[in-house]
Structure formats: C-alpha cells, structure tokens
GUDRENVO-403176 format. One record per residue (C-alpha): z, x, y. Coordinates in steps of 0.001 Angstrom, whole numbers, plus 524288, in hexadecimal, padded with zeros to 5 digits. Layout:
BEGIN
ZXY;...
END
This chain:
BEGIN
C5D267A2BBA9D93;C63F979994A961C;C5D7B78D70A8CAA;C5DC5780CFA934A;C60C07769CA88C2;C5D1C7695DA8B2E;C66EC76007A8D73;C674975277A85DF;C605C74A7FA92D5;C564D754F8A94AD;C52F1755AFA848A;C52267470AA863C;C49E174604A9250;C404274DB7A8EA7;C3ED8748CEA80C8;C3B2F73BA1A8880;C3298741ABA9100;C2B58747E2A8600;C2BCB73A1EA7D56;C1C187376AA8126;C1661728B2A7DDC;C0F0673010A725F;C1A5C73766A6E2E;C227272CA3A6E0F;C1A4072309A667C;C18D472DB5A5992;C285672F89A596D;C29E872073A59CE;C1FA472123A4F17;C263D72C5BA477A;C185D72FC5A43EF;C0DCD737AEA47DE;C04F07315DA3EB0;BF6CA7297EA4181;BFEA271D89A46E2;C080872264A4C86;BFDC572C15A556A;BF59E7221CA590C;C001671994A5D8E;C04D472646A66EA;BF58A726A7A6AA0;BF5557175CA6D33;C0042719A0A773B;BFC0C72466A7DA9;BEFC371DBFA8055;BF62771258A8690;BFF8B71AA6A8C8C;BF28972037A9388;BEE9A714A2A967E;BFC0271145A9EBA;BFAEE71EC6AA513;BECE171C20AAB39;BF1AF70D9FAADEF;BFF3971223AB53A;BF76D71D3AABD0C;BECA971364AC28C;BF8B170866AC724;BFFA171437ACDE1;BF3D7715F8AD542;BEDB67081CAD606;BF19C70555AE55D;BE95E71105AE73D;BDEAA70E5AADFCC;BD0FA70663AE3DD;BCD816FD52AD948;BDAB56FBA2AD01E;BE13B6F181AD5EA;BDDD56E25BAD607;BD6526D992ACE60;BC8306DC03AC8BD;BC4976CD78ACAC6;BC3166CC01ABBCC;BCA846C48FAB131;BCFD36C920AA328;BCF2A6C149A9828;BDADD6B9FDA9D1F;BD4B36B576AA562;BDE6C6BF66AB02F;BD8306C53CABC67;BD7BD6D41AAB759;BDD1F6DF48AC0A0;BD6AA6EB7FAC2E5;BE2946F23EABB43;BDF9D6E8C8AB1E5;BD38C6EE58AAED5;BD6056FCC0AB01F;BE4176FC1AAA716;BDA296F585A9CF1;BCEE570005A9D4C;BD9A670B2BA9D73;BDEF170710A9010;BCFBF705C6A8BA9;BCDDD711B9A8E95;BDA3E716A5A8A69;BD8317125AA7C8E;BC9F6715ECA7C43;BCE6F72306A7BA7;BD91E72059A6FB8;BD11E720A9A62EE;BDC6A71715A5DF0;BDAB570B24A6401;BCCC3701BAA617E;BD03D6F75BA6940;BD7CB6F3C3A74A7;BDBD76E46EA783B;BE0906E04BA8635;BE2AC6D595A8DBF;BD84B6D888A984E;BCD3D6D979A8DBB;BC7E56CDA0A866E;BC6A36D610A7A9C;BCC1E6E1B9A74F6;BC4B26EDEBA79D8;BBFB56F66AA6CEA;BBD76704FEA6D1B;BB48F70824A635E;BB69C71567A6367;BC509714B1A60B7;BC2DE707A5A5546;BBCEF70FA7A4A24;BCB61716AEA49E2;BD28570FC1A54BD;BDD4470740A4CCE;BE4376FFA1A5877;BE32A6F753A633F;BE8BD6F7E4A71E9;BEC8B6E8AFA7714;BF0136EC2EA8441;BF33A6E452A911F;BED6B6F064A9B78;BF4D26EB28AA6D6;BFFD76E1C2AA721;C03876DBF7AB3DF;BF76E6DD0FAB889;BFB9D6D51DAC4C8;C04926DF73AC8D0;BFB2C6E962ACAD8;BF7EC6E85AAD80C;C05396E72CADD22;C0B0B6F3AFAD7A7;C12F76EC22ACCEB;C17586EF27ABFC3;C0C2B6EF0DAB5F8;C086B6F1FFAA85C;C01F96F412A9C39;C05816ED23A8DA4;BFEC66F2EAA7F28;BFE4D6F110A7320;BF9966F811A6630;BF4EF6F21AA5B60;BEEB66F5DAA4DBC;BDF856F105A4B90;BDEF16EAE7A3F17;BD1796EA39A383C;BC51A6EE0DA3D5B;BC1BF6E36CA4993;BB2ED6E5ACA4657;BB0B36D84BA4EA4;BB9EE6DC72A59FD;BC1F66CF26A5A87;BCF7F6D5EFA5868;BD56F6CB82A4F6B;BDEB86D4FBA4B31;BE5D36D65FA58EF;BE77E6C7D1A5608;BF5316CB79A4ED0;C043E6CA81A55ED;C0A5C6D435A5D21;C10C16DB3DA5036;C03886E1B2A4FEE;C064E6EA49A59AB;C09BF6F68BA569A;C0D1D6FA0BA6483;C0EC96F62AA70FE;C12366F8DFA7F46;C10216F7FBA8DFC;C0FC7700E8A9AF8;C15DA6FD86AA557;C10EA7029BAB21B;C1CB8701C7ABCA8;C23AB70C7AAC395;C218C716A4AB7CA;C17DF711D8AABE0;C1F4370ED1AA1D1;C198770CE8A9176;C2272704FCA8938;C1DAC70487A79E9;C2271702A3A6C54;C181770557A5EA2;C24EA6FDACA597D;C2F0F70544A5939;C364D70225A64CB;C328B701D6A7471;C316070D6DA7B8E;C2F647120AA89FD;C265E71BA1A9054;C261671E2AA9F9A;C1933725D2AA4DC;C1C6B73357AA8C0;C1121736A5AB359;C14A574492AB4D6;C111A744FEAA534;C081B73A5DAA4F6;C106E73718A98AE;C18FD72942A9466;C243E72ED4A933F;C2F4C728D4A8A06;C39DD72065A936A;C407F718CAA87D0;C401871742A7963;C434770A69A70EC;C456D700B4A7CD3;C4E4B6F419A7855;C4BA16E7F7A7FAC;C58766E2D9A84C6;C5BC46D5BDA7D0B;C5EBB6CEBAA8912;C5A876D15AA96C4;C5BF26CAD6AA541;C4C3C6CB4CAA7F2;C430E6BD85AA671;C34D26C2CEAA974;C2B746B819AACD6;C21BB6B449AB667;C28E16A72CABB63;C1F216A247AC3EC;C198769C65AB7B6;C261E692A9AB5A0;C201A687B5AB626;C165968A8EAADC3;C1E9768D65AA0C8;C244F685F8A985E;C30AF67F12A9B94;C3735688E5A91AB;C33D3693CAA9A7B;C398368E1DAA51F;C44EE68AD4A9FBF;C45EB699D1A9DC5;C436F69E36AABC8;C4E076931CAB0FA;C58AC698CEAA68F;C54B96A755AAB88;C56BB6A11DAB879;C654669BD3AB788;C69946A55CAAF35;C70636B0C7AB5DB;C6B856BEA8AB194;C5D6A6BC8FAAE7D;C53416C5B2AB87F;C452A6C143ABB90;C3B816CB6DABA5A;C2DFE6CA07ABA40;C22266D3C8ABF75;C15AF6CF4EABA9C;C13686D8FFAB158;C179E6D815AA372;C197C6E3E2A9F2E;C23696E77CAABF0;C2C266DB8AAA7B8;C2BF76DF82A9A7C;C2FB96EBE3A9D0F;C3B1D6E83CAA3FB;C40BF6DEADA9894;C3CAD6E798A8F0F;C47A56F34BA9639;C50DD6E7CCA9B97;C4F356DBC1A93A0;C4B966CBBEA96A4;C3E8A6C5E4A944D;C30136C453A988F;C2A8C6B769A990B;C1C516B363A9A31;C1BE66A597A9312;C0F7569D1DA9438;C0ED8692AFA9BFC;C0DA368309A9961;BFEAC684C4A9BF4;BFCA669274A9442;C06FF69304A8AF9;C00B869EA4A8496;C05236A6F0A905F;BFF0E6B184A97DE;C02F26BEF6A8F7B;BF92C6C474A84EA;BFE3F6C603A7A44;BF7B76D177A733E;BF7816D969A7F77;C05546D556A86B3;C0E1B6CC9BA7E79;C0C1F6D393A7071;C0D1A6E1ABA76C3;C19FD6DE06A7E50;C216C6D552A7514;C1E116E295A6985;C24D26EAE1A735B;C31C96E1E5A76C6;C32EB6DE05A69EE;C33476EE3CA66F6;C3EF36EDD2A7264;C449A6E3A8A6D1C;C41776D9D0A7437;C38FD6CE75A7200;C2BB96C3FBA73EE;C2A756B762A71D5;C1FA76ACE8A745D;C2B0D6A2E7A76E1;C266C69D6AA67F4;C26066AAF7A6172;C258B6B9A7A62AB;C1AB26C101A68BC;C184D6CB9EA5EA3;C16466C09DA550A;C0A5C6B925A5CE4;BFB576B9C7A566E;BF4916B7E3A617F;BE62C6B0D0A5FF9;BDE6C6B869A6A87;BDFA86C598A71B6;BE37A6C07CA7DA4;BEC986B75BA79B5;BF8946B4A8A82BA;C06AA6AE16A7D94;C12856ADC1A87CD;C1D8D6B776A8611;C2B316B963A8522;C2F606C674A84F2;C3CB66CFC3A8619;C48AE6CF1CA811D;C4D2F6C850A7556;C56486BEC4A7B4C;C4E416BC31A8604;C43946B936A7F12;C4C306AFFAA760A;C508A6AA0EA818F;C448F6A5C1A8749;C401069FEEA78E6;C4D51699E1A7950;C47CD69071A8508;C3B2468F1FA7CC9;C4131688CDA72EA;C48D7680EDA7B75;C3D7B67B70A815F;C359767AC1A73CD;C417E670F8A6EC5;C416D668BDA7A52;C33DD6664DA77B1;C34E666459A69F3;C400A65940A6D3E;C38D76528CA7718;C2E7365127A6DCD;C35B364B8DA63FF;C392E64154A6D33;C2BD263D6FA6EC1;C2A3C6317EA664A;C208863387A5C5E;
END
C-alpha cells in the first residue's frame, strides 16, 4: 500500500486542532520556564472554569434550581442570579485547586476571596467578572465571562489589597468566554489576541485564530439607548450623528462581552458612558473595563474614559466603576471628538458669565 502524504490543508488543519490553550500560551511565551508554566496553568484553570460554566447553560432549561434570581443583592447593590452565584463558586473552586493563585477578586464579592493554602507560594491574583449579561440568562441569550491576571506584590499580611489599587498596565493578562452557539476563549499574556473555540468531542479550546487586528473603522455603535436622556448632551449628540449618517449599524444585546466580540472581529465601538446623575458609570473597572480595554488595545484597538485611556486609570476602591469607550481607533476618536465639542461650548459659555 502506498504512503499517504499529507497535503498542505490537512498538515494545517490538524496542526490547529492540536494547538491546545496550554500549548499555545508556552509557544507565545517561547519558554517553558517558571513563568511561562504557570501562566499555561493559570489558563487552563480558567479554561475549566468556562467548560463547567458552558455545560450547566446548555442544560439550564432542564435543570431545577439554575435559573432566576436568589432574592439577594451583590455589593452593587444588583439582584444576583442563580448563575450568578454558581459561575462565582466554580472559579473558587477552580482556583482552589491551582497552587498559583492566593487570591481571587470579583465583582459579586465585597472582598477578594484568599486561599491560604495556595498564598504561602501562590504569586497571582484572578479579578474576574463570573457571568456577564447576567440578564440574558434566562432567555437563552448570549452570555459571558471576563478575567484578568495580575501579579501580587508584597505580602498583604492585613488582607486590604492596596496593591490591586494600580492601572490596568498591571495586568499581565487578560481575557473573556463567551458562551453563544459554540464557547469561544479570546486571550492575550501581551503578545497579541488570540481565539480558541471549545471542541466538546475533546473537551479541549481549540485554536480558531491567532493575532486578531481590530479593524480601524467599523459600521457598529453598541449602546443601550434607552438611557438617552440620561447622558450628557455630548452623548447624544453622538447617537443623532450615528443616526443621520448613512452606514452606521445598531447593535446592542445586553451582554458585554457578545458586543465586544463582534467589534473586536468587525470593527465600531461600545459605549456605556455615565449618566448626568452617575457620571462614574455602571462598568467595574478592575473586573470589566481594565480586562477589556488590555485585550483591544492588544488588537489594536482602543479605551477611553472620554477624558483619558482606560489602561491608565488608578482606581481608589475595588469596585470602582468609570464609563467606557471601547473599539476601534477611529471610533473611539470620534466619539471624544463630540466630547470636546461639548467641553468647549461649556468653557465659552462660561466665559461669558460676567465675573
């Protein structure tokens, strides 16, 4: 019988199907050094975490007990889902089992959770949103998951972690799951965004796409609208452009990570300013903003306050929020363009005030 040689497309398909998460993460690395294996080990434990997460929304219709609310509050002061709770306790668990990681940070937990078996030798920390779009879970809609890595620095004998108290160039990675028609990672440790879609039959993320580029320009405007009248006039002045100008594509489905998916593979811009009465916005930053604007920044892209970039915001608290703009770059200049706009106007009329 004679040898079968591989053609070019079957060489190449099955190189990508045997590019693991893991595998993936030392080659980006070049390194099979300390770092460089815990970093692998760090994703393969959140990659766990999205497995168990993805398996119990497949079955969640079928399920007593995981849909709905639990009749409690977060920290936020939010009415907390069932899946709210369980996507929280899996990546507790999760992480318990690491031996890298001594704390982990999310926005359902007033303070970081510590594993004290892990802190004598664990050296990072987890900031994690479990469940993004929480609102979406009980109609069958696109939800998903946003994390973040981060070195501990010093010892936190007192447990107040001051240190996570730092801007977003801390990180030294980031990502999010998205849980839609196949669950999909998307991660960079810095070096470029790249793609993973979850193989069931191997129970493996499997590479879909390396070094994704943000488009510069794209048709999408993301934002929840039936806040208008609660922005600033700057905002709105925005949303009325979008409106009269021919090519722009409203897109909006109530859970981040889904819309930020889509600009980050077609281009435009998410929006989630604050409003007249909270101008500090809805969005964490440590666990949503800082994580997202890391990872479009590595596409390309970029994040903006509307007064200043993302990455480069200390925040005072753990929980602290700041509104976001986020995609690509001349989207996100052109919504700072109407900032300004409205900034000047102000600063004439005041100087029309007689003193």
């Amino acid at each position: 019988m004679a040898d079968v040689q591989p053609t070019e497309d079957r060489e190449y398909a099955l190189e990508r199907d045997c590019t693991t998460l893991s595998r993936h993460v030392l080659e980006q690395l070049h390194s099979f050094g300390a770092e460089a294996q815990d970093l692998s080990a760090l994703m393969n434990r959140i990659a766990l975490a999205g497995k168990l997460i993805a398996r119990r929304l497949s079955r969640a219709g079928l399920m007593a007990g995981v849909l709905g609310f639990t009749g409690e509050t977060n920290v936020q002061g939010e009415s907390v889902k069932k899946m709210d709770v369980y996507s929280n306790d899996v990546f507790i668990s999760v992480f318990k089992q690491s031996g890298l990681v001594c704390r982990l940070a999310s926005e359902e937990m007033e303070k970081p959770y510590y594993i004290p078996e892990n802190c004598p030798i664990g050296r990072y920390t987890l900031l994690y949103d479990p469940i993004d779009g929480s609102s979406n879970t009980d109609i069958n809609l696109t939800l998903g998951s946003i994390f973040a890595i981060r070195r501990q620095q010093g010892d936190d004998v007192d447990g107040s972690a001051q240190d996570l108290l730092q801007d977003g160039h801390q990180q030294i990675a980031a990502g999010y799951i998205l849980y839609g028609p196949s669950t999909m990672l998307v991660y960079s440790i810095g070096n470029g965004v790249h793609s993973f879609t979850l193989d069931p039959s191997l129970g493996e993320f499997i590479l879909t796409e390396e070094n994704i580029t943000i488009p510069n320009h794209g048709a999408i405007y993301s934002v929840n609208e039936g806040n208008f009248w609660q922005w600033e006039e700057s905002f709105r002045e925005y949303i009325r452009y979008v409106h009269r100008t021919e090519g722009y594509t409203a897109r909006y489905g109530g859970a981040m990570v889904g819309d930020i998916h889509r600009i980050l593979v077609q281009g435009g811009v998410f929006l989630y300013p604050g409003t007249e009465q909270k101008p500090e916005g809805k969005l964490r930053l440590l666990y949503e903003s800082a994580p997202l604007a890391f990872l479009i920044e590595q596409a390309g892209g970029r994040a903006s306050t509307g007064s200043g970039e993302i990455m480069d915001v200390v925040p005072e608290k753990l929980h602290q929020r700041t509104p976001l703009i986020i995609g690509s770059k001349e989207d996100v200049a052109l919504v700072e363009s109407f900032i300004e706009q409205q900034a000047q106007r102000k600063q004439m009329e005041r100087s029309r005030v007689p003193q």
